[in-house]
ZADO-837771 format. One record per residue (C-alpha): z, y, x; residue in three letters; chain; residue number from 1. Coordinates in steps of 0.2 Angstrom, whole numbers, always signed. Layout:
N
NODE       w       v       u   lomar   kevo   gupa
NODE       Z       Y       X     Ala      A    NUM
...
REM end
This chain:
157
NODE       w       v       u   lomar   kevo   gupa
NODE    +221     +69    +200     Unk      A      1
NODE    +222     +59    +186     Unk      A      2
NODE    +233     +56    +173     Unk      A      3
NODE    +248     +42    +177     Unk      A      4
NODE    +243     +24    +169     Unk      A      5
NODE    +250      +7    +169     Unk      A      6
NODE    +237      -6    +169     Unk      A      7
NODE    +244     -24    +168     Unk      A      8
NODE    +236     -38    +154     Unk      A      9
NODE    +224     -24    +145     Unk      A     10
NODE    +237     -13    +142     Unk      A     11
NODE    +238      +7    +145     Unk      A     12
NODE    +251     +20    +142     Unk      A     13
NODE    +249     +38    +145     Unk      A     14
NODE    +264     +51    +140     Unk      A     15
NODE    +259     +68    +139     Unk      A     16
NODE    +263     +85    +134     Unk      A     17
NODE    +249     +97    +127     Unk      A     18
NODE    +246    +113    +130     Unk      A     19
NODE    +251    +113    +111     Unk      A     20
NODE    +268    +110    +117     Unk      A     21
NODE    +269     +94    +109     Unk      A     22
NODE    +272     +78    +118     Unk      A     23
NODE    +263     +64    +115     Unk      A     24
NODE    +263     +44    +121     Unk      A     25
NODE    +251     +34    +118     Unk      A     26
NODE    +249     +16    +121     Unk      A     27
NODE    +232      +5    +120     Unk      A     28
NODE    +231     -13    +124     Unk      A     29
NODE    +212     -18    +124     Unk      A     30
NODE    +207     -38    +123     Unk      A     31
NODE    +187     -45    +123     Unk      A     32
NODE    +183     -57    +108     Unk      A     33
NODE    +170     -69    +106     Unk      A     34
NODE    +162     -56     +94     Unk      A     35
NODE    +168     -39    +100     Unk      A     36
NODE    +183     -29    +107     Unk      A     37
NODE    +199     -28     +99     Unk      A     38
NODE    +211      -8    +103     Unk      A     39
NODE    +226      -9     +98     Unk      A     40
NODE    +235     +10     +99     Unk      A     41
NODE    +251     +16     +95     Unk      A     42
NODE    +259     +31     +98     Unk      A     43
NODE    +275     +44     +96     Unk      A     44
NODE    +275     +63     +93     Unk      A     45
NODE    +259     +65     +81     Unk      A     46
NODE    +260     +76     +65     Unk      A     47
NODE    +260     +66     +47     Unk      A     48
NODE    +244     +64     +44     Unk      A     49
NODE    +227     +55     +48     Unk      A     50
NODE    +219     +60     +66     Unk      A     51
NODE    +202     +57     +72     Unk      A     52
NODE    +200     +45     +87     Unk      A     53
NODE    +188     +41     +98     Unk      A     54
NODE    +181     +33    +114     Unk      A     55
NODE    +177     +46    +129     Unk      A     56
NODE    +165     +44    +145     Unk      A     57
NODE    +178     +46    +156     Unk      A     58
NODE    +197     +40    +160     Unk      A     59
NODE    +204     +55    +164     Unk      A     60
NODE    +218     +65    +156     Unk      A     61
NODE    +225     +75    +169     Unk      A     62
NODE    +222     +89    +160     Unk      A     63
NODE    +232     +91    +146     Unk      A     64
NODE    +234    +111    +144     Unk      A     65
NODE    +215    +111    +142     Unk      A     66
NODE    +214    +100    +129     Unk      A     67
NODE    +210     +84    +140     Unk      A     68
NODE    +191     +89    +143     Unk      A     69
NODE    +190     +80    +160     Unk      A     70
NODE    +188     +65    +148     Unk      A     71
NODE    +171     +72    +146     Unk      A     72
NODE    +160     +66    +128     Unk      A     73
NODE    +158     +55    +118     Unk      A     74
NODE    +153     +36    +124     Unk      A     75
NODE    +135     +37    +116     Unk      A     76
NODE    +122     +24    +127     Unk      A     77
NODE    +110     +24    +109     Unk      A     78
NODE    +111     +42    +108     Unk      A     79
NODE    +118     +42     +89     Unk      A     80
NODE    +125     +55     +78     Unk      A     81
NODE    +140     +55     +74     Unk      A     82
NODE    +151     +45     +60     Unk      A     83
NODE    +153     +31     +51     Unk      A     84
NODE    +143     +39     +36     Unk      A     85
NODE    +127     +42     +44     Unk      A     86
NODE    +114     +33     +37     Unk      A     87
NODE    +105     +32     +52     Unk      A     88
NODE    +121     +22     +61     Unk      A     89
NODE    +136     +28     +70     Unk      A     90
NODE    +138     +29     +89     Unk      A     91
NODE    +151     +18     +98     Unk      A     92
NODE    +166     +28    +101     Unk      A     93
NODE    +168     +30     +83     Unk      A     94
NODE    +186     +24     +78     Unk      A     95
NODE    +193     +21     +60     Unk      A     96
NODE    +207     +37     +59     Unk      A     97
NODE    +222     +33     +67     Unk      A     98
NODE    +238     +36     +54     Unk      A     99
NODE    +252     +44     +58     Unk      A    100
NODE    +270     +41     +48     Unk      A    101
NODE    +283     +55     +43     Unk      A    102
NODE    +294     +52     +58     Unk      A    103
NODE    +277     +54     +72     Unk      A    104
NODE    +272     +36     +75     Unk      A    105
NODE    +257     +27     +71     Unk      A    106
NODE    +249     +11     +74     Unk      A    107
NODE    +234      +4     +72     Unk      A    108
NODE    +220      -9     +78     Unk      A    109
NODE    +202      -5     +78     Unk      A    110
NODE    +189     -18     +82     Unk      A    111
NODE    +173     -15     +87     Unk      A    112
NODE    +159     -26     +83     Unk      A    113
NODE    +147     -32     +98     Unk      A    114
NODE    +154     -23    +110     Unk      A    115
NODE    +165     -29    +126     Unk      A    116
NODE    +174     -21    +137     Unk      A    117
NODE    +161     -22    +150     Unk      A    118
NODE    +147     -14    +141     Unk      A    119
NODE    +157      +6    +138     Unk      A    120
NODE    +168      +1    +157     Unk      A    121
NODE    +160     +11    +172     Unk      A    122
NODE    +165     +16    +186     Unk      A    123
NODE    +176     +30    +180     Unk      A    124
NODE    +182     +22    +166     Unk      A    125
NODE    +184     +28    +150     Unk      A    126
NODE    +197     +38    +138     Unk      A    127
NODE    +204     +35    +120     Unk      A    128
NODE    +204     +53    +113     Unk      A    129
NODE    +217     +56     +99     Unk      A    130
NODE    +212     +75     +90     Unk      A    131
NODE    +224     +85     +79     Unk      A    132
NODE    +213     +85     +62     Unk      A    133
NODE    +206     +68     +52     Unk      A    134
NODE    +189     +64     +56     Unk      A    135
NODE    +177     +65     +40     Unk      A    136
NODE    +164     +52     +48     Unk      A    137
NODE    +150     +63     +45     Unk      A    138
NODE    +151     +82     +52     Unk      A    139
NODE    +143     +85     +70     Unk      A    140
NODE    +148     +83     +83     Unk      A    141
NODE    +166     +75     +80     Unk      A    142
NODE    +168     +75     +64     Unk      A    143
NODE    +179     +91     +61     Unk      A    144
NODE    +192     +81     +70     Unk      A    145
NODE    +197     +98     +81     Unk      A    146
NODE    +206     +99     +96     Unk      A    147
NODE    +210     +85    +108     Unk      A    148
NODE    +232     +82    +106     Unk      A    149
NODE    +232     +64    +115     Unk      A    150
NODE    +224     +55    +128     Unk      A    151
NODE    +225     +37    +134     Unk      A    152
NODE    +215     +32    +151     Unk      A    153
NODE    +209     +15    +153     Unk      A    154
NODE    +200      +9    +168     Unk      A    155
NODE    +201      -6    +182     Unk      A    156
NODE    +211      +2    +193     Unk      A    157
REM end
């Protein structure tokens, strides 16, 4: 079963409560450009702090006391590493850290270059993955971002 999602005009929101015992909501609204793909993400309940966020294979987060792992790896159709700091180019579900204020919300808009909805959107959709630590853009395989605290599904259905 997956996790409950609104989809009306590109726009997501998942509520969620981790095995961590924090609860989460998250909210993505997703538009196609002439020149890539604009996220917008907000959210409640995160710690102060920077946190690591990526794009996942698969838009599913019915599994929150698990850390969301139905949400499966990291988009990667070039087979990159990992992190904006990698000389040799960073794969597609890399995000810029996602900010989080003293009172637990955050917002943010990341754009992604050359990409369209289309090109990361199969037939299971695909996950925004927000972890508990800041990502360094350069360790493997996430970064050092540790675990999984929010999720956000996004597909056509």
């Amino acid at each position: 079963m997956r996790s409950p999602v609104i989809m009306a005009l590109g726009l997501s929101v998942c509520a969620c409560v981790t095995a961590y015992g924090e609860t989460i909501e998250l909210t993505a609204e997703i538009a196609d450009g002439p020149n890539g793909m604009l996220i917008e993400v907000s959210a409640t309940g995160l710690a102060e702090g920077y946190h690591g966020t990526h794009l996942h294979k698969i838009a599913d987060c019915s599994d929150p006391d698990a850390g969301f792992m139905r949400s499966g790896g990291h988009i990667n159709p070039e087979n990159k590493l990992h992190g904006f700091l990698n000389p040799d180019g960073y794969k597609v579900a890399n995000l810029p850290n996602l900010w989080a204020h003293k009172d637990g919300t955050a917002k943010a808009q990341f754009f992604l270059p050359g990409v369209k909805r289309a090109d990361i959107m199969d037939d299971d959709g695909f996950a925004i993955i927000v972890h508990r630590n800041r990502d360094d853009h350069k360790s493997q395989p996430i970064g050092g971002t540790g675990q999984r605290i929010g999720c956000i599904a996004i597909g056509d259905n």
